[in-house]
C-alpha positions, 0 to 999 in steps of 0.5 A: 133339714134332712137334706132338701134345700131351704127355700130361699129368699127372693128379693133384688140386689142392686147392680152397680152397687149405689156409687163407687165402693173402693176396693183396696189392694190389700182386698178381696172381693169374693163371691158367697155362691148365694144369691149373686151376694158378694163380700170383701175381705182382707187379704191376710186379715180376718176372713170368715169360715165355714162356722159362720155359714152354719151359723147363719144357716142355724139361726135362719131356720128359727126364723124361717116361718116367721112372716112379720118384720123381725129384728136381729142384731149381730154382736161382733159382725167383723166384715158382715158375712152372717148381716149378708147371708141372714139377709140372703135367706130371710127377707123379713129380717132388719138387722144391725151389726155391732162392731168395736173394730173401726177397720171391720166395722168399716168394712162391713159397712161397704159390704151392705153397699156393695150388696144393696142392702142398706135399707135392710142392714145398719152397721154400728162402730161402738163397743157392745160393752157400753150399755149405750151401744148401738142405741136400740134394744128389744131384738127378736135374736141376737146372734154371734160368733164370738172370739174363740182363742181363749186368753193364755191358750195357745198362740194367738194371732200375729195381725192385730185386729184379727187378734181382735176379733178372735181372743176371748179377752175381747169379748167374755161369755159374761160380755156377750151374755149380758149385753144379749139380755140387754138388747134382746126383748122378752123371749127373743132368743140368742143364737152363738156358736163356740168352741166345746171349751167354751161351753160351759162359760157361756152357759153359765154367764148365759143364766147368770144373765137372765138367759135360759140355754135352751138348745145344743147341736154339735157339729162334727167334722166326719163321722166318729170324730169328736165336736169342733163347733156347737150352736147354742140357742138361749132365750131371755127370760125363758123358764129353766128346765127343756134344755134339748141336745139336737141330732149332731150336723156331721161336716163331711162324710167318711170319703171326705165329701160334704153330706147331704145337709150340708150340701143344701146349706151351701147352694152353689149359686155364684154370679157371672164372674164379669160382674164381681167388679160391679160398683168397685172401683180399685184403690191404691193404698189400704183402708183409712182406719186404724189397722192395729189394737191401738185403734181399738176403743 
């Protein structure tokens, strides 16, 4: 991007979201700074991070020049955020988001509500793991940010759906890799980001998987400072050999500020703050569905 600003979708969001969506006390409503976009989040659950909106942005940019209807699936979508930033950037895209956790899943279902975007995004409850899930198949690109405490490293976390969505156990390389080529078509391509432990396992589930890894960005946090994030692209079927590493996206400069890409990346377009309560009503109590591993599938 070297800097400019994408061009960004234009397309008309719904205010008052279509009935009234509830906003549990132990919910955030927050405003994604894109496209007058909104998001609930759990207070002191799983809340998304600057990786997702590199990723979202990364997986944009392949599609970008795309005008024909394009489909995208969305292994692992949590609350929603890449539906909803991919959604922002791209109007030609339908996506569906796939989600094991029936606490997130629910979530992000009333993400797509409160952001009138149910006609563009389905969000599905079921395990990318069963070959059944989501009942579709022949995608242009699956993209996923995938769990990245890997089992018996470190400390994982307390809360456990967070534990959930964040523990490779959950989700292997060989998982995601198989359940890719299962849903991608022909040349469609997935788009994921991991940490550089995790590389070389998702590579070689990648081929293991009829997946051919094809591009590497590393994303460095300053100047000098080795990669915390890469953003993989594989293709379905692709031929071995091209595999290319692109020029490293560098976070924050040597002062601390946000580069110049970056900056373009994060558009800075929040809404009038007396509308984050459009369509929201405020609930007592939590949401309605199981919030430990045991109601995992």
């Amino acid at each position: 991007m070297n800097g400019e600003r994408e061009d960004r979708a234009v397309f008309p969001f719904s205010y008052p979201a279509p009935g009234p969506i509830p906003l549990y006390e132990d919910e955030t409503v927050d405003d994604l700074q894109r496209s007058g976009l909104r998001i609930l989040q759990k207070c002191g659950g799983l809340r998304f991070g600057e990786d997702a909106v590199l990723l979202a942005h990364h997986a944009a940019s392949l599609l970008r020049t795309r005008n024909k209807q394009v489909r995208v699936a969305d292994i692992g979508c949590g609350s929603g955020i890449l539906l909803l930033l991919l959604a922002s950037r791209l109007p030609q895209v339908r996506l569906t988001g796939i989600e094991r956790v029936p606490s997130l899943a629910e979530l992000a279902s009333r993400n797509v509500r409160l952001n009138g975007l149910a006609d563009r995004i389905r969000v599905v409850e079921g395990d990318i793991r069963d070959r059944h899930v989501p009942g579709e198949s022949g995608f242009d690109l699956c993209i996923s940010n995938p769990p990245y405490h890997m089992t018996g490293r470190g400390k994982p976390p307390a809360d456990p759906v967070r534990a959930a969505a964040t523990v490779s156990a959950t989700l292997t390389a060989d998982d995601l890799a198989a359940a890719a080529r299962r849903l991608l078509r022909t040349h469609g391509t997935l788009v994921v980001s991991c940490r550089p432990a995790q590389l070389v396992d998702l590579m070689v589930a990648c081929r293991g998987h009829g997946l051919e890894p094809k591009t590497l960005r590393e994303v460095l946090p300053a100047p000098g400072r080795p990669a915390s994030l890469l953003l993989m692209t594989a293709v379905a079927g692709g031929r071995a050999g091209g595999f290319s590493i692109a020029t490293p996206l560098v976070v924050r400069d040597l002062h601390g500020t946000y580069t110049e890409e970056v900056q373009g990346i994060y558009t800075g377009e929040g809404i009038d703050p007396a509308r984050l309560m459009d369509g929201l009503v405020r609930t007592a109590g939590t949401a309605p569905f199981p919030s430990d591993a045991g109601g995992l599938r």
